[in-house]
N, C-alpha and C positions, 0 to 999 in steps of 0.2 A: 498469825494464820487467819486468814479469811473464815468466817463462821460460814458452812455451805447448808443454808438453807434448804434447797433442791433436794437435796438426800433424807431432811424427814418429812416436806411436803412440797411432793412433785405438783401438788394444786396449787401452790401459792404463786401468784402472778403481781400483786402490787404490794412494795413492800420501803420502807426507808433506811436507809444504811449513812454513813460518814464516811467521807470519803479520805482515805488514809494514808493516801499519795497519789502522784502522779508521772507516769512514766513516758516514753515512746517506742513504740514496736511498727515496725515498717514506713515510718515516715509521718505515725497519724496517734495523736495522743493517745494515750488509754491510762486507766482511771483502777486505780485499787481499793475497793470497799470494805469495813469491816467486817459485814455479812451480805450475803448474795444470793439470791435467786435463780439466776441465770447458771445455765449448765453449760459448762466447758466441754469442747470438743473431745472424745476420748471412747474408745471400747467403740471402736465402729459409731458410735453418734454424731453428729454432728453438733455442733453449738449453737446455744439460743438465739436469737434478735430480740431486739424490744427497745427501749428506751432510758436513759439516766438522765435525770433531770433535764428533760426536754429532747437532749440530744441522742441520736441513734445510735442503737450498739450495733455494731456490725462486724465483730468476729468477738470471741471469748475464749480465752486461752487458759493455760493452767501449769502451774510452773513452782516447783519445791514448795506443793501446799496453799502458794497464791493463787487468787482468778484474777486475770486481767482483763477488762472490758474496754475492749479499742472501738472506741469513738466513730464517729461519722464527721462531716462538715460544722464548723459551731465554734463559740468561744468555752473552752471545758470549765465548770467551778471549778475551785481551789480545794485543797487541800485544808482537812476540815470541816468543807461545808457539809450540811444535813442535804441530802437528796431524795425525792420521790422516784423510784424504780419501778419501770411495765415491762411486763416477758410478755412475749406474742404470743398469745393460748394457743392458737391456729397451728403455729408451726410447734411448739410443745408437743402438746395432744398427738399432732401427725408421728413426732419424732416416738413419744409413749406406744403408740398403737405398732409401729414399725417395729420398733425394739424389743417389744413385751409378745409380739408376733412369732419374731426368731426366735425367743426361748421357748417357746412352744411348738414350733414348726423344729427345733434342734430338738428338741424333747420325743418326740414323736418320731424323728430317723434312728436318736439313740436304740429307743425302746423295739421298734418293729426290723430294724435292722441290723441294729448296732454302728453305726453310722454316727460317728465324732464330729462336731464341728468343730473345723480349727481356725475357721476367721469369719467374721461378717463385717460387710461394710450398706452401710444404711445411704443411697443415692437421692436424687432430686427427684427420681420418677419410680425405679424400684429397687429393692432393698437384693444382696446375693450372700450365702454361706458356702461355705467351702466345705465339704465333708471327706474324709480323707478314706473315701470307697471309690475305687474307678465306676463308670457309667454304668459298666456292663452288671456289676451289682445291683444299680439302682435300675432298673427298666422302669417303662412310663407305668405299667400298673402298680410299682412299689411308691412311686411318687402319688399316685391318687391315692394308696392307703394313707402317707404321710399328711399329706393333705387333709382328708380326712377324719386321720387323727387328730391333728392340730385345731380342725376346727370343731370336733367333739368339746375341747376342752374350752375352747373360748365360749361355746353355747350351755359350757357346763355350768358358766357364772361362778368360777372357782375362788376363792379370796387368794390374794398376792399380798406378802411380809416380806418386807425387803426391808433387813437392817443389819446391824453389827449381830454377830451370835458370839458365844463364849467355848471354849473349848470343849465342854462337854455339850452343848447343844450341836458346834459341828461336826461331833464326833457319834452324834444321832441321827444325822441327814443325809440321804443317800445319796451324795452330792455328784453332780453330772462330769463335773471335774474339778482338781484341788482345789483348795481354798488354802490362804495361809491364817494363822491364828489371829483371831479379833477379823475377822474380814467380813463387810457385807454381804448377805445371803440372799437374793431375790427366791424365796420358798411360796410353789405356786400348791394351792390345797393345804393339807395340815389336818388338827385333828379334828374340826369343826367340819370340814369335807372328807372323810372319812379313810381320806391318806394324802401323802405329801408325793405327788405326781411330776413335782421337777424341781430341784433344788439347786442353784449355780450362783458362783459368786459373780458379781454386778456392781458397778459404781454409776449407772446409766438407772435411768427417770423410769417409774414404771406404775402401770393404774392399779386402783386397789383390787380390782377382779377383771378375772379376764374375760368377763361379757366385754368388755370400754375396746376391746379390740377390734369385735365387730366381725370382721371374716377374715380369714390367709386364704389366697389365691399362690399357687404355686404355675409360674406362668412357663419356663421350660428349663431344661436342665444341659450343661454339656462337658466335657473332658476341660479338666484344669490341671496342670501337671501331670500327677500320680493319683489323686480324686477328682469330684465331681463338684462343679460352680450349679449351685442352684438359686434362680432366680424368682424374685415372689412379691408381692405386693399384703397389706395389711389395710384393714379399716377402711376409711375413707379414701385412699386410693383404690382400693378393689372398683368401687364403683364411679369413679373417674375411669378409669382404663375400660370397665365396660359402656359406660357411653362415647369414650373413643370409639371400640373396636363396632359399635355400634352406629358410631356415622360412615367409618369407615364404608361398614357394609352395606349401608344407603347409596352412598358415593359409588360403589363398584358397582352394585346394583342397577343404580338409575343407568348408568354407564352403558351396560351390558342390556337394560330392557328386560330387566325381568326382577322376579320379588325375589326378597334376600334368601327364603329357604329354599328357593331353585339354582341360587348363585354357585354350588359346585360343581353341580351339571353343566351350567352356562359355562362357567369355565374351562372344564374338561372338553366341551365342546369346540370352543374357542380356540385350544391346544392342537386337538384334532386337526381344525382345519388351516389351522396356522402350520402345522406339519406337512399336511398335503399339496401346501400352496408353493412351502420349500421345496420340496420333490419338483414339483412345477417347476419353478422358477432354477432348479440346477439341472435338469432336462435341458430349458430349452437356451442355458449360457452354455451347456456342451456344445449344445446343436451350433449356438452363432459361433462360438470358439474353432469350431471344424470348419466350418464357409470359412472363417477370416484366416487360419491357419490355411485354409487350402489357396487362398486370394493370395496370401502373401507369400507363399511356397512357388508362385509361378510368378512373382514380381520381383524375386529375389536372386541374383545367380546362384544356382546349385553350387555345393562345395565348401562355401565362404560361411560363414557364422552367422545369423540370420539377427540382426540388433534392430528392435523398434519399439517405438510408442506409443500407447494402444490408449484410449480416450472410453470413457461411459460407463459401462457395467464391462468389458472389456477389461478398464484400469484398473478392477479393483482385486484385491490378492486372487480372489476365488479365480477371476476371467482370465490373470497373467498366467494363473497354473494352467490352465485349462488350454489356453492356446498354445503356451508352452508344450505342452506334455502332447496335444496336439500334433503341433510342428515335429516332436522326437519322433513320433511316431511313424513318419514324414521320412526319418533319416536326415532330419536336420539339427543342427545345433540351434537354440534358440536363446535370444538376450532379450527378454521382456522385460518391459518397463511402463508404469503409469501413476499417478498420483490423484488419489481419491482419500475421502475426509482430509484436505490439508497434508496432508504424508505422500513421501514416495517410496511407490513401490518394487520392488525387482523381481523377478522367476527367471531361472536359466536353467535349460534341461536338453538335454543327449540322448541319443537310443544307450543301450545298455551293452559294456563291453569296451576295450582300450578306450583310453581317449584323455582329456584334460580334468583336472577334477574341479567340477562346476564352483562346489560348498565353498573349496578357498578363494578362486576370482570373486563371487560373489562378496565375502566377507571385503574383500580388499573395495569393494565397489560400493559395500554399503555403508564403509567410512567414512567416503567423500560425500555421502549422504549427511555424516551425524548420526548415524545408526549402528544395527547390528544385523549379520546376517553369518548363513551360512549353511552346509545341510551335503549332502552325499557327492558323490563326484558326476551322478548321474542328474538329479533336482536339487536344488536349493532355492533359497525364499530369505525376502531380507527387506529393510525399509529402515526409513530415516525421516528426519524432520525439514532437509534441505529438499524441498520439490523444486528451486531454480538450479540445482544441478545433477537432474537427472538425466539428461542426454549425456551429460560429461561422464557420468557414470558406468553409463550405456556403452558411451567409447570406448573408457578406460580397456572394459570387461575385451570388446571387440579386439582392441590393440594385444591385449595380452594371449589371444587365443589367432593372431597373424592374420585378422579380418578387418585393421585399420590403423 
């Protein structure tokens, strides 16, 4: 059984081990030591990087009690030899602050809510819990008390005792959820802090006080099954993600012409007139849709099914309805067709009352497309990826309705 060093000192990063076999997992050597440093992927963590005797660790796995340390590029030592071993503090530390975050940020839903976590998983960018409350429990002001619970504790500088307990010490802890007997206890406070504030069992890396965490940032929250996925950042991501969100808003800023504490005006403003300009701009496609509908209402013989293909802002869904709906108006039967962004498009529409039901020709028309279409007997609307046979389309539709 591998000696796991990592579990009585999450600080140890350089250390020598023998190497006690050697195995292959996915195609790339990996290396079994008699003790180890590096932390195995598991409880939501992920697993260390660093280095064995030169060559890179690049996944660490754990399997009936063994760590396996799978290799990078290299010729691996043998079996036997003495090795020099480095853990990556950088990513350690990051993985410590994330982990040792969520028992605190879960401690804090327990307590003010009652709110269970029932999974975390630790990401590349931000860490999420699962708490098994629908959203409608948690509202955005019960998520800033959480918050700000969590981060009471970490400014509290609490001591953290993460080790084995014995059945009567676990059977003194008011533990967050079960533990089975002999099982590691991450116990945040105690009686040197003047009570034991979170107590959970843990097989994941964790600092000796939770000042080393730095700050929980609880960044949004939203429906997951039957509970609520909360999203959050810890330590030294907290302030990466704010000088992201911090260029961001330079970036929009500079954009828009104006300074960042005026940027939600600018924007709402922005919305406004981007609103106003759409009202504009579906004015005056009615207005050309009625000319072009009434141009082609007198080009066309009365009677017959009115089938064409319309080009510009005319071609595109908005224009085909518009002249479509148009031309019913008209008393005409109408087979519009145009292709805009790469696509073709169809509209076919009738006044209201007997007559052919548009929805199915269309469907049938927007097959030879490659598409899908379909919609009332009076309008339908439909589109495909073949824009070289959209007159064919056009036809078909005309043939089926005795206008070709």
């Amino acid at each position: 059984m591998t000696e796991k060093l990592y579990l009585s000192d999450p600080y140890l990063m350089q250390f020598e081990a023998t190497i006690s076999g050697t195995h292959v997992h996915g195609g790339r050597t990996t290396l079994l030591l008699d003790r180890t440093a590096f932390y195995p992927e598991g409880g939501g963590q992920p697993a260390d990087r660093g280095a064995v005797g030169g060559l890179a660790v690049v996944d660490v796995i754990e399997g009936d009690g063994e760590v396996l340390h799978v290799l990078g590029e290299g010729q691996a030592p043998v079996a036997g030899s003495r090795v020099a071993c480095v853990v990556d503090w950088s990513r350690r530390f990051d993985h410590m602050q994330q982990h040792h975050g969520q028992h605190l940020l879960s401690a804090a839903f327990q307590r003010l809510r009652g709110a269970a976590t029932v999974s975390f998983h630790l990401g590349e960018e931000t860490c999420t819990i699962d708490l098994d409350r629908p959203p409608a429990a948690l509202p955005p002001e019960e998520l800033v008390a959480a918050e700000a619970e969590a981060n009471r504790l970490v400014w509290s500088d609490l001591p953290v005792d993460a080790r084995e307990r014995t059945p009567e010490e676990l059977a003194a802890l008011p533990l967050r959820k079960d533990a089975t007997k002999g099982a590691r206890i991450v116990v945040v406070g105690g009686a040197t802090a003047g009570e034991v504030v979170d107590a959970s069992p843990c097989g994941g890396t964790h600092p000796r006080r939770t000042g080393e965490v730095g700050a929980i940032a609880v960044l949004r929250a939203q429906k997951w099954g039957a509970g609520t996925r909360v999203e959050f950042a810890c330590g030294g991501r907290v302030l990466g993600l704010l000088h992201q969100a911090d260029e961001r808003l330079a970036r929009a800023s500079a954009a828009l012409r104006c300074a960042p504490p005026e940027l939600v005006l600018a924007v709402g403003k922005l919305a406004e007139e981007g609103q106003a300009r759409r009202k504009e701009l579906a004015l005056l496609l009615e207005a050309l849709a009625a000319v072009e509908a009434e141009r082609l209402a007198g080009t066309h013989p009365a009677g017959a099914p009115l089938s064409v293909r319309l080009d510009g802002a005319l071609g595109s869904p908005a224009g085909l309805k518009a002249v479509a709906q148009s031309l019913a108006a008209r008393g005409r039967v109408a087979l519009v067709g145009g292709v805009d962004g790469g696509r073709a498009h169809l509209c076919f529409a009738r006044a209201r009352g007997p007559g052919a039901h548009l929805g199915e020709i269309l469907r049938e028309s927007a097959a030879l497309l490659g598409g899908k279409g379909g919609g009332a007997p009076e309008l339908a609307q439909g589109s495909g990826p073949d824009g070289a046979r959209l007159d064919e389309a056009l036809a078909a539709a005309a043939a089926r309705l005795g206008g070709g």
